[in-house]
N, C-alpha and C positions, 0 to 999 in steps of 0.2 A: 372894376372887376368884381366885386364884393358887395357893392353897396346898393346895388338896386335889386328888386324883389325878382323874383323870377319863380314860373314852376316848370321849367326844366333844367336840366343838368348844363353849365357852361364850360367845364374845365376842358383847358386844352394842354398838351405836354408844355407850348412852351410856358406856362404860368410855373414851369419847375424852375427856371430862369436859369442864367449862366455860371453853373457853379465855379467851374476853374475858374470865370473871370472873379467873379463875388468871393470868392474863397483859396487865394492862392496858396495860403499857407497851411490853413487846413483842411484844405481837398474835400472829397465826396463821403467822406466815411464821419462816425457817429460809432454811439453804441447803441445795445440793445436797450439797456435801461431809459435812453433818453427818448428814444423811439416809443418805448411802453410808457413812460410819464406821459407823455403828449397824448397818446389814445386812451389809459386810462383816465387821465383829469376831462379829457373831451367826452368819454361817455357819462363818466360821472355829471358832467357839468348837463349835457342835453337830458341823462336821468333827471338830475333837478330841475332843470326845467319844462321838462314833458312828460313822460313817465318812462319806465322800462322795456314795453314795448316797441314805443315810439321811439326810442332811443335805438332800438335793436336795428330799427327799419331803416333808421339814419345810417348807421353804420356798414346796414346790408348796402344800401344805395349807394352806399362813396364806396367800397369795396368793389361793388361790379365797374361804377366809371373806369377804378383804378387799373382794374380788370384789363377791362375794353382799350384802355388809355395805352398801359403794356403790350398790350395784343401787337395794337394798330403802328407803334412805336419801336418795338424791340424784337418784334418776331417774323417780322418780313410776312410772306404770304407763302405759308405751307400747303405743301399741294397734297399732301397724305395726315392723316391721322395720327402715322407713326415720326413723320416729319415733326408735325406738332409739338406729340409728347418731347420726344427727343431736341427741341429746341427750347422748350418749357422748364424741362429739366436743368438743360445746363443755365437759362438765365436765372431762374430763383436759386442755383447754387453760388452763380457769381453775385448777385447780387444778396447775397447771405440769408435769404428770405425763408430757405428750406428746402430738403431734401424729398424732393415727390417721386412718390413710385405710385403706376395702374398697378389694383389689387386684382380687380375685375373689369372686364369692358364688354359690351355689347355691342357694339357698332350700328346693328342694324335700328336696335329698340332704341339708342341712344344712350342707354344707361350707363355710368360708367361705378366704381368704389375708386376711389384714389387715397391714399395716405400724406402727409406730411411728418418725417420725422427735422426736430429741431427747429420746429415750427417758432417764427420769430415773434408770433404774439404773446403765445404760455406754454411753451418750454420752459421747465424750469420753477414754475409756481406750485402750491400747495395744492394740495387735492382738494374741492370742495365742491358744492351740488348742483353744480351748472357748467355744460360746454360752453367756453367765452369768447370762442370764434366765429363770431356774428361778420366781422369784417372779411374774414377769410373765404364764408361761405360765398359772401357779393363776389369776392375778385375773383370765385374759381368760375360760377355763374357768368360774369363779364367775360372771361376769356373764352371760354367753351361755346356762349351767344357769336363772338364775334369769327371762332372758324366754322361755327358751323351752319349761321348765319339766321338762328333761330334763336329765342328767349328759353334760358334755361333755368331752372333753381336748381340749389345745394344745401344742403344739409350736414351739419355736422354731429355727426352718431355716434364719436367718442372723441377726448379731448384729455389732452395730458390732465385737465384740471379734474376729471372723474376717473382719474386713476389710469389712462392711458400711455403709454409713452410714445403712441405717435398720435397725431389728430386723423381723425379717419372721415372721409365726405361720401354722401353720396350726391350724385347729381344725376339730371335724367333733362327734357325739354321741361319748360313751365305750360301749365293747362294753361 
């Protein structure tokens, strides 16, 4: 699954494997902290081995998979735009990830502002000079590509870490 070279993306949901079965006793849940050790030591670690760009780019790429992966996995196939959001919504609430509201949407241009407050990456961290939601922008990008069946990017334009208290994205199609 891991060990041969590839330049495309292979992950499929079931590589999340059988939790109830693997984990009777302690189920599906985690904390926050253990979730942000594992993606901090992971960017840090591709930092040192590549640089911070390329590190960004890693992270954007597994965040769209993850995207797409949730989309195709957990949101059925929405037939409205407002189906979407509203299915969107409740899963990153169940699934503790965050609370998303549309700030702004344009439907036609594609455009959209969306917020996360309590955002599971950096909610919660010190202010300092960089938005650190590189992963966040992939999975909004991956989800948005997969209903509306076009390559999107996202951006994130504020971030609890630059003094925000929600993370703010914009997204729009990718050129």
């Amino acid at each position: 699954m891991f060990k041969e070279e590839r330049q495309e993306f292979r992950f499929e949901w079931s590589h999340l494997g059988d939790i109830q079965f693997g984990r009777p006793n302690l189920g599906n849940t985690t904390t926050v902290a253990v979730y942000r050790l594992m993606q901090y030591s992971l960017r840090d670690s591709a930092i040192k081995h590549t640089d911070p760009e390329k590190a960004a780019r890693i992270f954007y790429d597994a965040g769209c998979t993850a995207g797409k992966a949730l989309y195709e996995n957990m949101l059925g196939k929405p037939e409205s735009l407002e189906e979407f959001v509203a299915r969107l919504q409740a899963v990153l609430l169940d699934l503790r990830i965050g609370i998303l509201r549309i700030e702004e949407a344009d439907p036609q241009k594609l455009h959209f502002t969306l917020t996360v407050a309590e955002d599971l990456d950096c909610s919660g961290l010190p202010v300092m000079d960089e938005a650190i939601c590189t992963y966040d922008e992939g999975f909004i990008a991956g989800l948005l590509e997969s209903f509306f069946g076009l390559p999107f990017y996202a951006k994130e334009v504020e971030c609890w870490c630059t003094g925000g208290r929600v993370c703010r994205f914009e997204a729009r199609p990718a050129r």
